[in-house]
N, C-alpha and C positions, 0 to 999 in steps of 0.2 A: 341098666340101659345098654342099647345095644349099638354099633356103627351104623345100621341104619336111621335110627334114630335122630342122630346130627345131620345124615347127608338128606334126610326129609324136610327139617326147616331150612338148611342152605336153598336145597333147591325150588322150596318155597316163596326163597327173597329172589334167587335165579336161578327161575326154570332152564333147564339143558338144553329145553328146543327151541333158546334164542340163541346158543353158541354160534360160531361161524361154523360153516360145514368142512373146512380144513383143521376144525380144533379137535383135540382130542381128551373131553373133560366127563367128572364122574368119578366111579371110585377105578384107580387102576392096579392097585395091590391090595389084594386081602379078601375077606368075606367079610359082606353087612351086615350079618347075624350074628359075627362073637358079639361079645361081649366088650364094652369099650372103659377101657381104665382112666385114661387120660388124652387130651388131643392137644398136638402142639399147632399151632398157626402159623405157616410160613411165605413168605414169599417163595420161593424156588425151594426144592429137593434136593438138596446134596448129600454126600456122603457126610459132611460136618453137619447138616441138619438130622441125617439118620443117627448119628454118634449123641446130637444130644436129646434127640428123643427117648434114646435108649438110657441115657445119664438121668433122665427127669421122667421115669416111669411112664412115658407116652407110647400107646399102642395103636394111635389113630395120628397121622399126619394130615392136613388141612391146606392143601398149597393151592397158588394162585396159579403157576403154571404148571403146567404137566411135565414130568420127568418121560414119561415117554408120550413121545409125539408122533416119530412116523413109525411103523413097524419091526417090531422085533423078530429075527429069523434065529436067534439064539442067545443065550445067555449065559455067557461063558467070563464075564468081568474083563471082556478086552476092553473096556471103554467105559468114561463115568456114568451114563447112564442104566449099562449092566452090573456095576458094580452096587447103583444104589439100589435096582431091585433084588439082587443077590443079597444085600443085606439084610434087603426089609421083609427080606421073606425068609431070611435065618434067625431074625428076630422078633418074627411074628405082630410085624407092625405095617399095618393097612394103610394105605394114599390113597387120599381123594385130592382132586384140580377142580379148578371152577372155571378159572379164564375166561376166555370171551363171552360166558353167557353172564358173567360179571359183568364186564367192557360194557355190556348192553344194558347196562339196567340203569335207571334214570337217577337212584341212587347209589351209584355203584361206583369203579372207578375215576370216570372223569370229574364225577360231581365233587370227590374227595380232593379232586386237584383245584378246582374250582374253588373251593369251600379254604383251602390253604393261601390261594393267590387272595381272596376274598372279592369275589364274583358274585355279582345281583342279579336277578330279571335271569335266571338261567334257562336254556332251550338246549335240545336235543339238536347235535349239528348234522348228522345223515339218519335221520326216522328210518325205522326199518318198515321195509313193506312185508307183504305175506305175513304176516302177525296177528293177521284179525278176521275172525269167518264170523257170517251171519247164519244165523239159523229161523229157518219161517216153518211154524206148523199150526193146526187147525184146530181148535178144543170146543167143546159146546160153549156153550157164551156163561153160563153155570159155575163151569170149573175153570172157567180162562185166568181169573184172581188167583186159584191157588198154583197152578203150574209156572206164571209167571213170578210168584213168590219166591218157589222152589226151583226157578234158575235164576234167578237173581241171588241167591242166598249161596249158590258157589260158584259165584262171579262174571255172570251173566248180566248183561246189559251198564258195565262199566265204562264212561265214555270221558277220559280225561278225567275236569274234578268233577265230574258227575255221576250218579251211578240209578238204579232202577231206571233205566233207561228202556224202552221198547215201543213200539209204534203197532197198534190193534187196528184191525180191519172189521166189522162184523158184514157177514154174509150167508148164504144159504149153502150145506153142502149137501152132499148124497153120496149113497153106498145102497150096496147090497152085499150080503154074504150069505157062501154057498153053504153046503151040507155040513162040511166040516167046523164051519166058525161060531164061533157063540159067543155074538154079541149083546155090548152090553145095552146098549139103546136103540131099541127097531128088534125086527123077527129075521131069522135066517130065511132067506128064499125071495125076501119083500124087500122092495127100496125104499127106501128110507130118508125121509129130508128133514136137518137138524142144523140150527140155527147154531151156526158157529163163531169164534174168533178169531182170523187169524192173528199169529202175534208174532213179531216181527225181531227178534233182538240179536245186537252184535255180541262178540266173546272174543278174549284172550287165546290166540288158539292153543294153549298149553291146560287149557280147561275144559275140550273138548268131552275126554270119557266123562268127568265129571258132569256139562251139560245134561249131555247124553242119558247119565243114570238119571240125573234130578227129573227129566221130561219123563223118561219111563214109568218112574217109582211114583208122579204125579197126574200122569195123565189117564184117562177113564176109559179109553178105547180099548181094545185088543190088539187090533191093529192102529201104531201111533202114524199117523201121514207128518213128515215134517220135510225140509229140505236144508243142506248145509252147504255153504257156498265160502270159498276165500274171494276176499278181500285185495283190491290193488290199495286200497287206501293205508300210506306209513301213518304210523304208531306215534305220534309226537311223543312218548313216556317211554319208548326201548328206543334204542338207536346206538351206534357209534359217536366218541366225540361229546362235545358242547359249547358254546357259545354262552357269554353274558359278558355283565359292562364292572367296571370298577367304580365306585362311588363318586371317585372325581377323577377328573383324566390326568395321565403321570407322561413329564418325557421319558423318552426312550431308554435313553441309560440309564435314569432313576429306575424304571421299571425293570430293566432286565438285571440290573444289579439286586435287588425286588427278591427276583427270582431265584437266581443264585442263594442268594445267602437261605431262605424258604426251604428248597432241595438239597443244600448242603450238593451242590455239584462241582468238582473240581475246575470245571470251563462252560460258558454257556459260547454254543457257535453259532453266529447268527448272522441273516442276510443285513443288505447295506439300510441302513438307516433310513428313516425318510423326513426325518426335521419335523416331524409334527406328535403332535401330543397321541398316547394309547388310550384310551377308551374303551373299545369294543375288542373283547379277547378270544380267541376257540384256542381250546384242550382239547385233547386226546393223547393219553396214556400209552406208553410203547410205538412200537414201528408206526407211522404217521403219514409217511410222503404221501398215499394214496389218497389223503383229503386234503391236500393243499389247496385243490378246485374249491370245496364245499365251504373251505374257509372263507377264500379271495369272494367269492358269489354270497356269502353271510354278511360281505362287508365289515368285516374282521381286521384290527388294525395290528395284532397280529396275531400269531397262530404256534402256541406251546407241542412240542412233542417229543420225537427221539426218531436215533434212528437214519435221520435225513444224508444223502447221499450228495459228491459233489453237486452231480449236476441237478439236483432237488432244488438247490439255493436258485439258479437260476429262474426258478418258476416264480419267485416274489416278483418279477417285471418292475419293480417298482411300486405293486400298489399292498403290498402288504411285509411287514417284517417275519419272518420264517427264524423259531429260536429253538434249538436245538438243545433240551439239556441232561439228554442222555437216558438210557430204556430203563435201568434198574431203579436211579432219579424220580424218573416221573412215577414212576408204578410204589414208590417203596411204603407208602402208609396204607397202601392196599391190605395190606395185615392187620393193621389197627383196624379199618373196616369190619371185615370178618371177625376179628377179635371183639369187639365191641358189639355185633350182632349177635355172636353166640352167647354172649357171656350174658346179656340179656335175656333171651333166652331158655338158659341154661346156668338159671343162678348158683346154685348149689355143685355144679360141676364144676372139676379140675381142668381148668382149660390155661393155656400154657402159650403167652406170648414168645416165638422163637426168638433168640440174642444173635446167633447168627446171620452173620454178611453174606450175603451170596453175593455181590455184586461184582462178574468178572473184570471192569474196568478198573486200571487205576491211572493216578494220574500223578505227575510229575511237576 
């Protein structure tokens, strides 16, 4: 088996072109094509994470965030992040990151926080937009059953918990083809009027070549007419975040106390209290401030993260509790995730939960 191998089903569960466009995820040390011995799963990349790959026969690393993020101009070990691809490239061991196109997946991160606090009724707290393009093309009414078979079959017409989903038109079309074309229904030189389908179906946009082949490899024309259009409509199934409810509503200290002991967090910091019972919760995993809106607007009684800055607190106004309980915290069973996807997976492979801490914070 090969490193490509693993990084196919990862990005199977999440695809890369839902990451955020400031992430930098995929494989960042090594070639896809050795051959993969062992693969450790980590949260973060350290130099103690590269010492025990190397200790536990691991030649493929698995991390949630990327050891390098913005650009490297050299590589010289002035700093821990040169140091750990200096290592992992003297010891012939390959890094792959997932991060944010994790974050976005509806089973992904936040769900995992969710799933710990024990959260019901869960929704997507910011749906991503641009996530979903329509494609319309024309088939004789004949062959319309089997093309719309053969894109539905690589993930065409998937609509929430719905799926062969697609909307048909039938109507009359027309062509003509000149000297060079040789088609398959009608005469070169003659126009031609052929009772068509249009057919109508949305798509994942991370499934596009795929479409694209299935319509080709299906369709009877020579020349295929179709048209692909993005989508403003979000994705209620990718997004940032999540919201859901607790089974019964908890007071406030009960609940944040709850959470503490849950994350094993040294301090949870949180804005001022509001005397009334929790209920309705939003997650999001790491840095957070930037959805305090989406929370306060979801009707959120409060809103789990990391990350938050003085004047972050400020923005609870009084209509939401704002709990702060730290980035490594909220993110750390993200490993078991991954862990538990591949291993499935990947039954018979050596796959290797890392024991190491990354967590730079400590507490007193």
């Amino acid at each position: 088996m090969i490193i490509q191998d693993i990084i196919k089903e990862i990005e199977a569960f999440a695809p890369l072109n839902y990451a955020e466009d400031f992430d930098n995820v995929g494989l960042l040390v090594g070639d896809k094509n050795d051959e993969v011995t062992r693969a450790l799963i980590t949260l973060d990349t350290l130099e103690a994470t590269v010492d025990e790959a190397i200790a536990k026969k691991c030649n493929l690393i698995v991390s949630f965030h990327p050891i390098i993020f913005s650009g490297l101009k050299k590589i010289t070990g002035r700093n821990y992040v040169e140091r750990v691809v200096l290592k992992a490239i003297k010891n012939d061991i390959a890094i792959y990151a997932i991060h944010t196109a994790l974050d976005n997946q509806h089973k992904g991160v936040n769900d995992m926080i969710c799933e710990k606090i024990g959260l019901v009724h869960r929704q997507i707290l910011i749906p991503k937009k641009n996530s979903i393009k329509k494609l319309l093309t024309f088939v004789p009414k004949k062959d319309a059953e089997k093309v719309r078979k053969a894109i539905f079959d690589v993930g065409g017409g998937s609509i929430g918990n719905y799926d062969n989903c697609s909307f048909n038109v039938n109507g009359q079309g027309s062509f003509k083809g000149n000297e060079a074309s040789n088609p398959v229904i009608g005469e070169r030189g003659n126009i031609h009027f052929e009772e068509e389908t249009q057919i109508g179906i949305t798509f994942p946009a991370h499934v596009e070549g795929n479409i694209l082949n299935a319509l080709f490899s299906s369709h009877p024309y020579e020349e295929v007419a179709y048209e692909i259009t993005s989508l403003e409509n979000t994705n209620q199934h990718l997004g940032m975040g999540m919201i859901g409810e607790l089974e019964e509503p908890q007071d406030e200290k009960t609940f944040l106390k709850h959470i503490k002991s849950t994350f094993k967090t040294g301090c949870v910091r949180h804005s001022a209290l509001l005397e009334k019972p929790i209920k309705k919760v939003a997650v999001l995993g790491g840095s957070g401030a930037f959805a305090i809106e989406n929370a306060k607007k979801a009707g959120a009684d409060m809103y789990i993260t990391a990350d938050l800055k003085y004047h972050d607190f400020y923005k609870a106004e009084q209509n939401i509790v704002l709990a702060d309980i730290g980035h490594y915290e909220s993110e750390q069973f993200t490993k078991n995730l991954l862990y538990s996807f591949l291993t499935k997976k990947f039954s018979n492979f050596a796959l290797i939960l890392a024991e190491t801490n990354s967590n730079p914070i400590k507490y007193i």
